[in-house]
C-alpha positions in Angstrom: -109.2 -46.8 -4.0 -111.4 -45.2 -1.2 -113.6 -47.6 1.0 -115.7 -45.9 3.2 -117.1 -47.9 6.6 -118.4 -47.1 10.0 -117.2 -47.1 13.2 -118.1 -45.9 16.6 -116.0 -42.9 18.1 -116.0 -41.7 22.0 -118.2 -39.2 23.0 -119.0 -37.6 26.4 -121.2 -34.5 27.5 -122.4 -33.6 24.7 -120.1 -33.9 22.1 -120.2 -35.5 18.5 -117.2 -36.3 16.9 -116.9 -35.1 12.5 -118.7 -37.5 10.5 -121.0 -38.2 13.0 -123.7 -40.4 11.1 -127.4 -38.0 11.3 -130.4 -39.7 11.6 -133.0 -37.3 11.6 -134.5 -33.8 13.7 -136.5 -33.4 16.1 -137.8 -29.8 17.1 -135.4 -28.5 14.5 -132.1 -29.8 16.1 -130.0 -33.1 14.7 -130.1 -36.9 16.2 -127.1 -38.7 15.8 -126.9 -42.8 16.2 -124.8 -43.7 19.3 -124.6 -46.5 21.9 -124.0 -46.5 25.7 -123.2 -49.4 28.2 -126.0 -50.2 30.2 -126.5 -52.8 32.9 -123.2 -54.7 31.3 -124.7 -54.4 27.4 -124.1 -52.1 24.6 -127.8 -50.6 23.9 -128.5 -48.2 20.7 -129.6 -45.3 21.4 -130.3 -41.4 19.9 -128.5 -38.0 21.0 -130.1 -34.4 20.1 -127.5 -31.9 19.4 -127.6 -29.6 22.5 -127.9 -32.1 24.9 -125.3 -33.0 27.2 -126.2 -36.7 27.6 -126.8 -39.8 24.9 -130.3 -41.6 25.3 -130.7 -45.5 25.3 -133.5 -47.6 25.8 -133.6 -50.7 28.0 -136.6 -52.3 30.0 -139.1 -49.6 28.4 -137.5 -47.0 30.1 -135.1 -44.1 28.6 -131.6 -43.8 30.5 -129.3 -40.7 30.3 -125.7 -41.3 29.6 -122.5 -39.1 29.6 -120.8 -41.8 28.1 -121.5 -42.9 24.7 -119.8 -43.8 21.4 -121.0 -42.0 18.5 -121.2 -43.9 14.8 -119.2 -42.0 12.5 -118.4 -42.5 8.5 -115.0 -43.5 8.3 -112.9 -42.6 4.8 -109.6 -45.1 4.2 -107.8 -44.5 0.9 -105.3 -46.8 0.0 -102.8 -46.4 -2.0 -100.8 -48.9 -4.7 -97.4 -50.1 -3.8 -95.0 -51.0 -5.6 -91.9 -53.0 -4.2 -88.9 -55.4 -5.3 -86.8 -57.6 -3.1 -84.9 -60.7 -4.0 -84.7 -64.2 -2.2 -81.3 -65.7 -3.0 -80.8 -69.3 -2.5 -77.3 -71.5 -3.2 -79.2 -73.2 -5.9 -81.4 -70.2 -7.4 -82.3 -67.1 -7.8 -85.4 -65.8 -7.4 -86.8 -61.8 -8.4 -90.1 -60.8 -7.2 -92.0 -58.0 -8.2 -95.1 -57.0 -6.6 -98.3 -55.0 -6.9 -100.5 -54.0 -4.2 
């Protein structure tokens, strides 16, 4: 079974980590989602591939930041398991056998 989620990934000068979610172009080059702190919050905000700094929005007014988490698509497979143990007991005997 493969579950597939989001999450947000470091990012600094410019970089966007694999899986980095796309939102759109503008001018011909790619937008990825990401978020920056700002003023002790964690505000949305855009970066265009090529640029060495994230953009967020706050008080109608666009701040540059080299620090930024990037949302990326995140893949977790998981696997079945299969296991045995035992619980012995003076008075009984118990066998489990289990599927995850």
């Amino acid at each position: 079974m493969t579950w597939t989620g989001l999450n947000w990934l470091p990012g600094e000068g410019g970089d966007v980590p694999d899986r980095s979610v796309r939102a759109g172009e503008v001018n011909g080059k790619s937008v990825f989602i990401v978020r920056a702190k700002h003023e002790g919050a964690t505000i949305p905000g855009k970066l265009v591939s090529g640029s060495s700094k994230a953009i967020v929005g706050y008080g109608g007014i666009e701040h540059s930041k080299s620090d930024y988490q990037v949302q990326c698509v995140v893949l977790i497979t998981l696997r079945t398991l299969n296991y045995n143990y035992n619980i012995y007991n003076t008075n009984y005997f118990l066998n489990f056998n289990k599927r995850f």
